[in-house]
C-alpha positions as CSV (number, residue, x, y, z in Angstrom):
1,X,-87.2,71.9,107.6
2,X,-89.4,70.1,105.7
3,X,-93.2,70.6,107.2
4,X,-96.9,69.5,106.5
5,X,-99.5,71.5,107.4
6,X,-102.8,70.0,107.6
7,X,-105.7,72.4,107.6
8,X,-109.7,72.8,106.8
9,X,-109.4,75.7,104.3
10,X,-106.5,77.7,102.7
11,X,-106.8,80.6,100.4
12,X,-108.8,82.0,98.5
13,X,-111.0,80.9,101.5
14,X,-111.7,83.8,103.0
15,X,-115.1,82.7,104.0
16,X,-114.0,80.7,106.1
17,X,-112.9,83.3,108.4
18,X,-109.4,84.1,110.4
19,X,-107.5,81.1,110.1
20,X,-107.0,81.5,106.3
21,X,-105.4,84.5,106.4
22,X,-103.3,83.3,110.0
23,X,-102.2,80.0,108.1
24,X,-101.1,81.4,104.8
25,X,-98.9,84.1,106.3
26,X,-97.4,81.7,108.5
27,X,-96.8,78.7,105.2
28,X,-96.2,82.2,103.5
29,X,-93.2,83.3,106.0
30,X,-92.0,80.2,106.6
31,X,-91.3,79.4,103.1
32,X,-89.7,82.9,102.8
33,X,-87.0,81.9,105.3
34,X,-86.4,78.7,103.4
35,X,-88.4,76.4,104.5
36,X,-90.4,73.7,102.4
37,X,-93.9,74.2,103.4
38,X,-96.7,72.0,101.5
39,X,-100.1,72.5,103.0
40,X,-102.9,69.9,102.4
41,X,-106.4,71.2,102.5
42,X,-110.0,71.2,101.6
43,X,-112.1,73.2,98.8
44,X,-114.2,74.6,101.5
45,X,-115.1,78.4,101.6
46,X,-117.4,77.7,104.7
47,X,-121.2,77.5,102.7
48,X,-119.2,77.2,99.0
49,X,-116.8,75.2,97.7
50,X,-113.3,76.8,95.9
51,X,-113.3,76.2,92.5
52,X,-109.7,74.9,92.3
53,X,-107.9,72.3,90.8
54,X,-108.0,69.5,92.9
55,X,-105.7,66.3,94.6
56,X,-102.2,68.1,92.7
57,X,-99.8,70.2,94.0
58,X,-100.4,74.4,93.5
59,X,-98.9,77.0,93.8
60,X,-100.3,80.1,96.2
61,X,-97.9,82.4,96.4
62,X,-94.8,80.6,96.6
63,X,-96.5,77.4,99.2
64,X,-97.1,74.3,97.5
65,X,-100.7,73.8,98.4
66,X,-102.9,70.3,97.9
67,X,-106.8,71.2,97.6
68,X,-109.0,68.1,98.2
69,X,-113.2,67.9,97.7
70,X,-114.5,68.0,100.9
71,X,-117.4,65.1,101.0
72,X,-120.8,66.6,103.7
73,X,-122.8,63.5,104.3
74,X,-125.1,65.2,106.6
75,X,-125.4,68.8,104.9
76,X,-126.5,66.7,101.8
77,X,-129.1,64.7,104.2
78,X,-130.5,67.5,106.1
79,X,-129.8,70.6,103.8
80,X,-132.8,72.2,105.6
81,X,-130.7,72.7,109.3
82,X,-129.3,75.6,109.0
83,X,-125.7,74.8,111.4
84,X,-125.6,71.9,108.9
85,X,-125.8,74.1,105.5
86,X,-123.7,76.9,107.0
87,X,-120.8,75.7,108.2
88,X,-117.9,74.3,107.3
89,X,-118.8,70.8,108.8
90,X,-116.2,68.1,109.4
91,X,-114.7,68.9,106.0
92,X,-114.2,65.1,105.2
93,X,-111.9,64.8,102.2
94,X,-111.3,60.9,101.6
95,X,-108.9,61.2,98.6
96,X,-106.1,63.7,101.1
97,X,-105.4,60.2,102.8
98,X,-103.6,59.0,100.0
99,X,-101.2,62.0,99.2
100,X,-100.9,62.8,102.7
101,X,-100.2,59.4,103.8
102,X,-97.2,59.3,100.5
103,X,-95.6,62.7,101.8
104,X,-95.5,62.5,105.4
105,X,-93.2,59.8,105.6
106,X,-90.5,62.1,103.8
107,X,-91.3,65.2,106.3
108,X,-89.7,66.8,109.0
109,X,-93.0,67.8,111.4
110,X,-96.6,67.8,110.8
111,X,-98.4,71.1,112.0
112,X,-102.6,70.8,112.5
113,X,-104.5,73.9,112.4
114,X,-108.0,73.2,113.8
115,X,-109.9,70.3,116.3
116,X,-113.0,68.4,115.2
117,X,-112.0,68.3,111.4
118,X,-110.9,65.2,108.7
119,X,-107.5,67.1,108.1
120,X,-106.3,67.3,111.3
121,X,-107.5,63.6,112.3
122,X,-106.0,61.8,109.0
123,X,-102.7,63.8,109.6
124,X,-101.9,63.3,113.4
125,X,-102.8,59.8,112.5
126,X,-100.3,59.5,110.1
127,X,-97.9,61.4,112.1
128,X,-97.9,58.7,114.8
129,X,-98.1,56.0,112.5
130,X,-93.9,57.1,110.9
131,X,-93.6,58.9,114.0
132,X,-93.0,62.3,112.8
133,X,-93.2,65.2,115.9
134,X,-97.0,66.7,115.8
135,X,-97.6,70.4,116.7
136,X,-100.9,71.0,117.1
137,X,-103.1,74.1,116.6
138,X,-106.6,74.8,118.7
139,X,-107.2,78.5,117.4
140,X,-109.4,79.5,120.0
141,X,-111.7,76.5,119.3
142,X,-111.8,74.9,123.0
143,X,-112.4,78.5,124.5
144,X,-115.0,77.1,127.6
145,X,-117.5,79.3,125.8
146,X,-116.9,77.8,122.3
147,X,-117.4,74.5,124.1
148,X,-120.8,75.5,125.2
149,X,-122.0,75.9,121.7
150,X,-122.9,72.3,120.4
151,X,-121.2,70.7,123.3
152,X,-122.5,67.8,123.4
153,X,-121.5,66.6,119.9
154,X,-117.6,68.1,120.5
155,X,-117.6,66.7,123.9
156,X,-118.0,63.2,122.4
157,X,-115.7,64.0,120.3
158,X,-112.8,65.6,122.0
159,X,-113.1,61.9,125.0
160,X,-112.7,59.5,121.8
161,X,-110.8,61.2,118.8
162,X,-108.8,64.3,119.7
163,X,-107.6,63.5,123.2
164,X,-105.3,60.9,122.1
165,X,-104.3,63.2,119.3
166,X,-103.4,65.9,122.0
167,X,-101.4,64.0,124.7
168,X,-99.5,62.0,121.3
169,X,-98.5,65.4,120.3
170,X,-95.1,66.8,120.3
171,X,-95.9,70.5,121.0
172,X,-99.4,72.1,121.7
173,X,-99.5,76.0,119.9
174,X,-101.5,78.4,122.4
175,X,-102.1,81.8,120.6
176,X,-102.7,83.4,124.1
177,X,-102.4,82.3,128.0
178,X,-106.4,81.7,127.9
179,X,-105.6,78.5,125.7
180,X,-102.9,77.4,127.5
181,X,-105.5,76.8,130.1
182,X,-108.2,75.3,127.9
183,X,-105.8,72.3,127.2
184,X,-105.1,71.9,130.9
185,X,-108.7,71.8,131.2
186,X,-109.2,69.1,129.2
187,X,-106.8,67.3,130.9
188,X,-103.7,67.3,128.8
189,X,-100.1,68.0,130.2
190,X,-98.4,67.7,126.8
191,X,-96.0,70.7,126.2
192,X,-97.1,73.7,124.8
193,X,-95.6,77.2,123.5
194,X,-97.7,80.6,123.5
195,X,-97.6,82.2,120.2
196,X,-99.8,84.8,118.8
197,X,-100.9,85.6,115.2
198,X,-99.3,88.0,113.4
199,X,-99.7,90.8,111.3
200,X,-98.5,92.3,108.0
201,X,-98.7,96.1,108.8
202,X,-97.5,97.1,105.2
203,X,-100.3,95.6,103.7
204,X,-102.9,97.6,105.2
205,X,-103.5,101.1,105.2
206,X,-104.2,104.3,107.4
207,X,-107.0,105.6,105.2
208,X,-109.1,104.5,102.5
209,X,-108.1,104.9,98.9
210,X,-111.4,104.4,97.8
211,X,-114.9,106.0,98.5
212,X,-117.2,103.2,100.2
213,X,-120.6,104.1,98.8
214,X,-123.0,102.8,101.4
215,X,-121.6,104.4,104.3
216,X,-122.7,108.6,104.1
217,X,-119.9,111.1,104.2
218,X,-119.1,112.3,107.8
219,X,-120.0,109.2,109.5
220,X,-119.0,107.9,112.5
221,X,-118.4,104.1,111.6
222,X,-118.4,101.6,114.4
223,X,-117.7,98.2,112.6
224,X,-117.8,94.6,113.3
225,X,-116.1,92.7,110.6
226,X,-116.3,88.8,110.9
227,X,-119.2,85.7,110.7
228,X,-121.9,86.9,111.8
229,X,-122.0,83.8,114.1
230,X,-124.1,83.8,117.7
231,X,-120.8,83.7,119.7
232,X,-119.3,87.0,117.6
233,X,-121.5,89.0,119.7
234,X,-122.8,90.7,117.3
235,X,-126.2,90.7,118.5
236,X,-125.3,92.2,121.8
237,X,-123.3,94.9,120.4
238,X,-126.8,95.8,117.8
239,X,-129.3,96.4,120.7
240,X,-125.9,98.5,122.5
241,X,-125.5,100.7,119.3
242,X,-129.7,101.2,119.2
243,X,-129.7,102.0,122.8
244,X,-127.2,104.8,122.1
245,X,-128.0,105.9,118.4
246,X,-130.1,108.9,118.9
247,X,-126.9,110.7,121.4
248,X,-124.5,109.9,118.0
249,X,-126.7,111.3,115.3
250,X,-123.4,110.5,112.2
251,X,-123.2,107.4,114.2
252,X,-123.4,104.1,111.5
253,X,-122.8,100.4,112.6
254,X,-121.5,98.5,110.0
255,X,-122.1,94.6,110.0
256,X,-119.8,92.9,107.9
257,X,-119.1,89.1,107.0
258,X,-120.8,86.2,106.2
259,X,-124.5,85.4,107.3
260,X,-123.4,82.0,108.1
261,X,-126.8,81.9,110.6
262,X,-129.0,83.6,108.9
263,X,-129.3,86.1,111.1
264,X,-129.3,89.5,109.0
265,X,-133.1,89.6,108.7
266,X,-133.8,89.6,111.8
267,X,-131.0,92.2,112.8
268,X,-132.8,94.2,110.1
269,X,-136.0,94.1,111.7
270,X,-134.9,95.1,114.9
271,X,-132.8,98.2,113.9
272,X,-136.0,99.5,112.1
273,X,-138.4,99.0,115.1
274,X,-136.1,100.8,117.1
275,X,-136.0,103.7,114.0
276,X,-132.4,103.6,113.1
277,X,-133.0,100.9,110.0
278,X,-130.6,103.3,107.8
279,X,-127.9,103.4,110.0
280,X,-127.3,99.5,110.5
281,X,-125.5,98.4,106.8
282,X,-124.8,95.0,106.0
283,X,-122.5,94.6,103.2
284,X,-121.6,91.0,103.5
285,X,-118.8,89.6,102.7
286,X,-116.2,91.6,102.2
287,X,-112.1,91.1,100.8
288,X,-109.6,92.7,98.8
289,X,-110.0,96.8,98.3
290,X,-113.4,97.0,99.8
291,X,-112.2,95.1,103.0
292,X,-109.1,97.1,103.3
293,X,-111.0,100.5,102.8
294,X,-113.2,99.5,104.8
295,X,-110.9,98.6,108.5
296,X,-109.3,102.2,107.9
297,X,-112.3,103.9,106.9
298,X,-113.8,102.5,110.7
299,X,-113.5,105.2,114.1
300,X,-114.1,102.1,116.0
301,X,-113.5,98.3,115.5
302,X,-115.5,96.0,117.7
303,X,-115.5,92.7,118.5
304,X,-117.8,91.3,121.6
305,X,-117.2,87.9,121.5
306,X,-117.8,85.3,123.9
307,X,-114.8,83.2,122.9
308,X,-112.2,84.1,120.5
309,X,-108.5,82.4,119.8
310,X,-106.5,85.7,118.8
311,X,-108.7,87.5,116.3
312,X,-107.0,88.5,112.9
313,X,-109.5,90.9,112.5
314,X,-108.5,92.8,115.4
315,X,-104.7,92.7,114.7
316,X,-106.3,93.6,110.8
317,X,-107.8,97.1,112.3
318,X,-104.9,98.2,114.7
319,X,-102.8,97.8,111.5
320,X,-105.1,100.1,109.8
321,X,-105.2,102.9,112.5
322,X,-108.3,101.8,113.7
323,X,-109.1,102.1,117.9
324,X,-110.5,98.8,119.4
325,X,-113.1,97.8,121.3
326,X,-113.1,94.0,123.0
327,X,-114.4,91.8,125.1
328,X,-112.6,89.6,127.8
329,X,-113.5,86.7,125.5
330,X,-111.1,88.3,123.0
331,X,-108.5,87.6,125.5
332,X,-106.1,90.3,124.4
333,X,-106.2,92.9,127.3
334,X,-102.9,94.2,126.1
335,X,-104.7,96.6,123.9
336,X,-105.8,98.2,127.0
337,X,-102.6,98.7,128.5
338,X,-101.2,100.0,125.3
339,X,-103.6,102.9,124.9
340,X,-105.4,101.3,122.0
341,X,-108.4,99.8,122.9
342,X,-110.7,99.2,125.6
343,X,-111.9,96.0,126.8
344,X,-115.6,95.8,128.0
345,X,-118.3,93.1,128.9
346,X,-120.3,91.4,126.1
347,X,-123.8,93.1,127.5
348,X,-125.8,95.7,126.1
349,X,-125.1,97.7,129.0
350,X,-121.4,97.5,129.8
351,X,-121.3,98.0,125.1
352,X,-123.4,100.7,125.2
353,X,-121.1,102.7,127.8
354,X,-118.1,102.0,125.9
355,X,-119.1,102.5,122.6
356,X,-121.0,106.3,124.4
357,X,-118.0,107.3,125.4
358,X,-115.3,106.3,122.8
359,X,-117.7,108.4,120.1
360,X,-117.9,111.4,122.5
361,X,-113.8,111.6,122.1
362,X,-113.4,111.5,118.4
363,X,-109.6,112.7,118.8
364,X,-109.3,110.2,121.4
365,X,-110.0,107.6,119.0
366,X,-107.3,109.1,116.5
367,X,-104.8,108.2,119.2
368,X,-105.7,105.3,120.1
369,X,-105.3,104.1,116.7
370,X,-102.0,105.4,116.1
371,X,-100.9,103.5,119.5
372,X,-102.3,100.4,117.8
373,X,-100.3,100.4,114.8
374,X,-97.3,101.4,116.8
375,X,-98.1,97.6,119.1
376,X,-98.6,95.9,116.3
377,X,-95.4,96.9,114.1
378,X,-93.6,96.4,117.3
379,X,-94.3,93.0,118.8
380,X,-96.9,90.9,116.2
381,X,-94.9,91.4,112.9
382,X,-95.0,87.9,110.6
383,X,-91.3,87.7,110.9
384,X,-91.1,87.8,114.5
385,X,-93.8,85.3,114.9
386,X,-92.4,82.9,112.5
387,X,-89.0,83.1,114.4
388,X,-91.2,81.7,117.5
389,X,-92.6,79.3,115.8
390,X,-89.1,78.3,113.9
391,X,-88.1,78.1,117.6
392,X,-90.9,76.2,119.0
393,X,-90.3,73.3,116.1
394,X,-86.4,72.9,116.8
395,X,-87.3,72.4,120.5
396,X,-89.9,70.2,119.5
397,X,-88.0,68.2,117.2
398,X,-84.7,68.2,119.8
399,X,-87.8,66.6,122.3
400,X,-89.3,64.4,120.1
401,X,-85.4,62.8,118.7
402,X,-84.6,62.3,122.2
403,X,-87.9,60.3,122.9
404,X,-87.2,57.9,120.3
């Protein structure tokens, strides 16, 4: 099959967050089992641009990828609001209509990856236009939760732009059963196929190769590893870790990803009222090595978000050995019935519990972890989730053929 995918940021991105390193493994699988993949994209790198080479075909590790420059009207109008200068925006890149308009005439499918962006707009536009079949991509993003955050803006936008993209669609892609219902809720009853990210287990590792100099020897290391964003939760899981810091003494919270909120400083401030400044690290943004190191160095990954789609992160620490802990809004309770994680409310009380008694049973932990790896060799291995998707297309295209 021939197949466009239209997304906000492709690698190196990593900025950007989950959906880089989702979206290349996919392209990257998919062109593995012979398909042509070309992906059309943005330089963004959420707050940064890529330097790349830009409107010509490249190639990122054996996908033909099209980088455009992304165009913020706003962030260069008001460059003093801080959503505005650290996010990725609406990525508008004018000069991807051209090429994408050319190639999509000549294509089997178009796959978006993301709502409320210029990519997946100018593509499902051109999909209808030749009438190619669209599968469309929400990643978590119409999570109720998500929808609270700025709602008002992506309410306006989902009634007049990405409704008619959504019920014009061939297929709709649900990572989990939660988004399933968040299309429903919006009113759409255009078909739609449940498939998860993935996970490449062999490139992770069990322990770290390398020392990680800012966390001491013999620590217990709780970490959160993703934007540190006001719907992560990583506020909430700060005051549970200072509620229960003095019980853990070799206890250390790590916070790591990109500030994109500004937030750090005052995270700062309140871990050194509370007398554990020390013990609360930022390291920022962190990839390669370090990040690797760093998920199998962890006793404990957490994630207490309010809304997530199906968090790489998570699936990157139960490929590392590492024992989860979740909220609901992670929507992937099947850690619990596995043995590797436990799933707890996104409060300071219900965290602080959790987290008391997961550190109490260091051994515990150990086993949990090795349960995790064991789930996700078994049942969220790239190849198997590419052979859903493979599936999901065919279908789709067998649908879309008979339509016509």
């Amino acid at each position: 099959m021939r197949i466009i995918f239209s997304v906000h940021g492709y690698k190196p991105a990593y900025r950007v967050g989950g959906p880089i390193i989702s979206v290349s493994s996919l392209a990257e699988k998919l062109s593995s089992k012979g398909h042509e993949v070309a992906v059309f994209t943005t330089n963004s790198n959420l707050d940064e641009d890529l330097d790349v080479p830009l409107a010509c075909p490249v190639d990122v590790q054996g996908v033909e990828v099209w980088y455009f420059k992304r165009i913020e009207v706003l962030k260069k109008l008001l460059p003093f609001v801080p959503y505005l200068s650290n996010s990725s925006g609406y990525v508008y890149a004018p000069t991807m209509r051209i090429e994408l308009r050319k190639r999509i005439e000549s294509v089997d499918l178009v796959h978006t990856h993301l709502p409320f962006i210029y990519p997946t707009l100018v593509a499902a536009t051109y999909a209808r236009k030749f009438q190619k079949p669209l599968f469309y991509h929400q990643r978590g993003v119409f999570d109720p939760q998500r929808l609270n955050f700025r709602s008002v803006k992506k309410r306006a936008y989902i009634r007049y732009l990405e409704l008619p993209i959504l019920r014009n669609a061939t297929t709709l892609i649900a990572l989990t059963d939660a988004e399933v219902e968040s299309y429903r809720a919006l009113g759409v009853d255009t078909p739609c196929r449940v498939i998860p990210n993935g996970v490449d287990v062999t490139s992770y590792r069990p322990h770290p190769i390398n020392p990680i100099p800012y966390i001491p020897d013999h620590s217990n290391v709780i970490l959160f590893l993703g934007r540190i964003h006001p719907i992560k939760g990583a506020d909430v899981l700060l005051e549970a870790f200072v509620s229960i810091a003095s019980q853990f003494p070799n206890a250390v919270l790590v916070l790591a990803g990109p500030d994109e909120f500004n937030l750090e400083k005052k995270f700062r401030a309140l871990a050194e009222s509370a007398g554990f400044g020390e013990r609360v690290i930022f390291p920022g943004m962190v990839s390669g090595d370090q990040k690797l190191d760093l998920i199998a160095r962890a006793d404990l990954f957490c994630l207490p978000s309010m809304g997530e789609g199906f968090s790489m992160a998570v699936l990157e620490a139960l490929a590392s050995c590492t024992a989860v802990l979740l909220s609901p809004g992670c929507h992937f309770d099947e850690v619990s019935n596995a043995g590797c994680g436990v799933v707890a409310h996104p409060t300071k009380d219900a965290l602080a519990s959790a987290l008391a008694q997961l550190l109490a049973q260091p051994e515990k932990l150990k086993a949990m972890g090795d349960l995790g790896y064991q789930l996700v060799r078994e049942k969220y291995s790239w190849d198997t989730i590419a052979d859903q998707m493979i599936d999901a297309y065919a279908e789709g295209l067998e649908r879309h053929g008979s339509r016509r």
